[in-house]
C-alpha positions in Angstrom: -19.4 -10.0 -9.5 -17.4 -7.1 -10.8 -14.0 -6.7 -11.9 -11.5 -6.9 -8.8 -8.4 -4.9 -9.4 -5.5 -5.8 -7.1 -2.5 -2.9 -6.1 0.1 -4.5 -4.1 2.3 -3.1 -1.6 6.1 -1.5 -1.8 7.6 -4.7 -3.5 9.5 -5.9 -7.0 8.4 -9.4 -6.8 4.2 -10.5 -6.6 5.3 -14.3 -6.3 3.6 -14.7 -3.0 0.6 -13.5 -4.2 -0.2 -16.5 -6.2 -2.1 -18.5 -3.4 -4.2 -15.6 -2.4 -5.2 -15.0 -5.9 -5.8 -18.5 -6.3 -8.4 -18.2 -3.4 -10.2 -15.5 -5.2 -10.8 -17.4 -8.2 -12.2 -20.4 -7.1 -14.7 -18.3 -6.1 -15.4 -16.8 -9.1 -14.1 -13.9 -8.7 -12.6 -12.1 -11.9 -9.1 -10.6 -10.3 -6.4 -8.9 -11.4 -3.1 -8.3 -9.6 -2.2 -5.1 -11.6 1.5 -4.5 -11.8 2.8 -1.0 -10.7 5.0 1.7 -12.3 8.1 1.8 -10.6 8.2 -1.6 -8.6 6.6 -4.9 -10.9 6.7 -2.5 -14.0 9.0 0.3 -15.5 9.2 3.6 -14.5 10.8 6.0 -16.8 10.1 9.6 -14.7 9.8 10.4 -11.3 6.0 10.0 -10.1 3.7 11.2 -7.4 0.7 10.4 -6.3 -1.4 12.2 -8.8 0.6 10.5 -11.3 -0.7 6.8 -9.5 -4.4 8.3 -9.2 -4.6 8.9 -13.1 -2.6 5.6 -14.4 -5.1 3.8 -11.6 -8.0 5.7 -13.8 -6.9 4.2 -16.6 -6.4 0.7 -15.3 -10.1 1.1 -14.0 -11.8 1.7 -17.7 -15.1 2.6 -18.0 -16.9 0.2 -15.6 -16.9 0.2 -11.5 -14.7 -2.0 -10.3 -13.7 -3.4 -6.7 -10.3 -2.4 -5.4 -8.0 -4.1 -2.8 -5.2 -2.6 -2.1 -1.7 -3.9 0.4 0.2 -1.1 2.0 1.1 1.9 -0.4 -1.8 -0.3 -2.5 -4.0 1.1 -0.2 -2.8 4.6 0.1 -2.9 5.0 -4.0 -6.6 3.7 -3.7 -7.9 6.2 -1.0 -6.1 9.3 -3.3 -8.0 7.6 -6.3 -11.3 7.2 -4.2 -11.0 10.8 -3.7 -11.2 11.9 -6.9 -12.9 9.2 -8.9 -15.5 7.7 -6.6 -17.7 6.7 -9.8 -15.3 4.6 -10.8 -15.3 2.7 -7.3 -18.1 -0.2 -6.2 -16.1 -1.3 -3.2 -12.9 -0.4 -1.6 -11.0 -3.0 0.6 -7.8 -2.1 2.3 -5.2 -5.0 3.9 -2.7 -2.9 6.4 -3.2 0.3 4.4 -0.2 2.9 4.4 -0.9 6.9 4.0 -1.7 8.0 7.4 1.3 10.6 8.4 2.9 10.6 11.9 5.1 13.1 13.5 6.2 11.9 17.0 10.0 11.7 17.3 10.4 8.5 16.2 8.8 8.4 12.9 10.9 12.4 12.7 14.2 10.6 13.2 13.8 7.6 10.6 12.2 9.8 8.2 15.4 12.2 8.6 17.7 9.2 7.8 15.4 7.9 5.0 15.7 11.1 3.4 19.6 12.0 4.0 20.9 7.8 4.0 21.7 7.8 1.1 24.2 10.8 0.7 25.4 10.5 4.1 26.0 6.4 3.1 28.8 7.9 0.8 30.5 10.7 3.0 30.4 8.1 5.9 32.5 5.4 4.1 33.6 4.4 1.1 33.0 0.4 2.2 29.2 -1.0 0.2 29.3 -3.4 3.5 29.6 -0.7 6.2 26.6 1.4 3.6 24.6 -2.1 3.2 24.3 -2.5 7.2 23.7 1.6 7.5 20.7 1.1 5.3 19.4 -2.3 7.2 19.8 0.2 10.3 17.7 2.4 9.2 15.0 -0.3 8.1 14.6 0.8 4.6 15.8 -1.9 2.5 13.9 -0.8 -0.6 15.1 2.5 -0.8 18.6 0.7 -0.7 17.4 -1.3 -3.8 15.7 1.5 -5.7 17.0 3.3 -8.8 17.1 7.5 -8.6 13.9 7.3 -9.8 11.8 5.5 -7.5 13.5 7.0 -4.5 12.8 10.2 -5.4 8.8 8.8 -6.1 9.2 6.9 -2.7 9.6 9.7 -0.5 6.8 11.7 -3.2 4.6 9.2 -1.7 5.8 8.9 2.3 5.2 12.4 2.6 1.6 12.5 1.2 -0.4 12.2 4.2 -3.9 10.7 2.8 -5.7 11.4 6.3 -7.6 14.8 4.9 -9.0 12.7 2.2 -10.4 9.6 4.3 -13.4 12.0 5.0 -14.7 12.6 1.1 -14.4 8.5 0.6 -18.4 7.5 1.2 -17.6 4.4 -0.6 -18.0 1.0 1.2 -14.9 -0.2 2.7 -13.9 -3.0 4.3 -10.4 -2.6 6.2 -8.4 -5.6 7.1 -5.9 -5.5 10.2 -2.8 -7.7 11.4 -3.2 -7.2 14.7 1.0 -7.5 15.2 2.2 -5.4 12.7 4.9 -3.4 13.2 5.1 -1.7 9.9 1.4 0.3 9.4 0.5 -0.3 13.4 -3.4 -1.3 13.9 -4.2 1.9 15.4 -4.0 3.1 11.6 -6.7 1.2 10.9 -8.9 2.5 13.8 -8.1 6.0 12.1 -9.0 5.2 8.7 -12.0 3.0 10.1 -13.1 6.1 12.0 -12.9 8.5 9.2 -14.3 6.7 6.5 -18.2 6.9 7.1 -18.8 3.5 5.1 -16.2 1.3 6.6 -16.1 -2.1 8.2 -12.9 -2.9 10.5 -11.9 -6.9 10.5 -8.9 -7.4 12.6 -6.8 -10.8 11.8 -5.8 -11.4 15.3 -2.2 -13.2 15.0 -1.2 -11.5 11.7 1.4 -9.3 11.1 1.7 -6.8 7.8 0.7 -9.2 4.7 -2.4 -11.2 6.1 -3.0 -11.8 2.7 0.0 -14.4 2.6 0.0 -16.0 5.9 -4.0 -15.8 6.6 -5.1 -16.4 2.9 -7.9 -18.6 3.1 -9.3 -16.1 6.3 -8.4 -13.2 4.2 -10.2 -14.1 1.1 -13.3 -15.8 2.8 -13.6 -12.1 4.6 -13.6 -10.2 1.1 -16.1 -12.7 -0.6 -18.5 -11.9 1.9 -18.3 -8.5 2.1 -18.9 -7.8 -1.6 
């Protein structure tokens, strides 16, 4: 089996990944749950997604390697896909971000993750009144970030990966939480759609991180697929 190389979602801590990992390897398979510049590792410049496709080329080495990617996991393996298929024997994607929307909604919170935090400080000078502004918006994490990473976050929520889905022939397997909120399943009927080589498995009571509350179902539907 080859080499599986794990990229995790928009997160500083990979402690609920253990069961899921756990899984994998009592199968046999050789995983890896690769920690990521600016989130589980140090970032010491602002990054965009280029800058994830080449450190994910390096990561890769010289042989082809399975990839499984959570969330923005995901979207950094499609732009990697893209340019390096090669590199690539399978591709599996659990509630993968990077498809762009512009209806009003997603307009408006994108406005406020952009101007929160400057607007935060003109607003009030009280961190409790700025704490709940953030919470309103629904972007904890760019409340936590440093300069850095914010300015890399909204590098990589404005890279819409959609144009690219249609130069990934690779075989793909996309896993679905059928209730999730955050990356809503009709993302995965786009991405399923576009990618020519792509299974769609839908985990029907699931939310965002199937992985964690479905493991067993999660895992058993990777080991069969590659």
């Amino acid at each position: 089996m080859s080499k599986i190389l794990i990229l995790h979602g928009w997160t500083y801590s990979t402690e609920k990944w253990g069961p899921f990992l756990n899984l994998l390897k009592e199968k046999g398979a050789d995983a890896e749950l690769l920690k990521i510049p600016g989130l589980t590792e140090k970032l010491e410049s602002v990054w965009n997604i280029n800058n994830y496709v080449e450190w994910l080329k390096e990561k890769a080495g010289k042989n082809r390697v399975v990839l499984v990617g959570h969330s923005n996991g995901g979207r950094i393996i499609l732009a990697f896909a893209a340019k390096y298929p090669n590199k690539i024997k399978n591709i599996v994607l659990i509630d993968c971000a990077g498809i762009y929307h512009n209806d009003l909604p997603i307009r408006l919170k994108r406005l406020v993750f952009k101007t929160l935090a400057k607007a935060g400080r003109k607003i009030t000078t009280s961190a409790i009144l700025r704490k709940f502004l953030y919470k309103l918006s629904r972007e904890s994490d760019y409340e936590k970030a440093s300069p850095i990473v914010k300015q890399t976050m909204k590098n990589l929520i404005t890279f819409d990966i959609t144009p690219n889905l249609s130069k990934v022939k690779i075989p793909t397997l996309i896993i679905w939480g059928r209730q999730d909120k955050t990356t809503p399943l009709s993302d995965g009927k786009t991405m399923h759609q576009l990618l020519s080589n792509s299974k769609l498995e839908v985990i029907e009571d699931a939310k965002h991180s199937p992985q964690f509350t479905h493991p067993e179902e999660v895992t058993k539907i990777i080991y069969e697929y590659i």
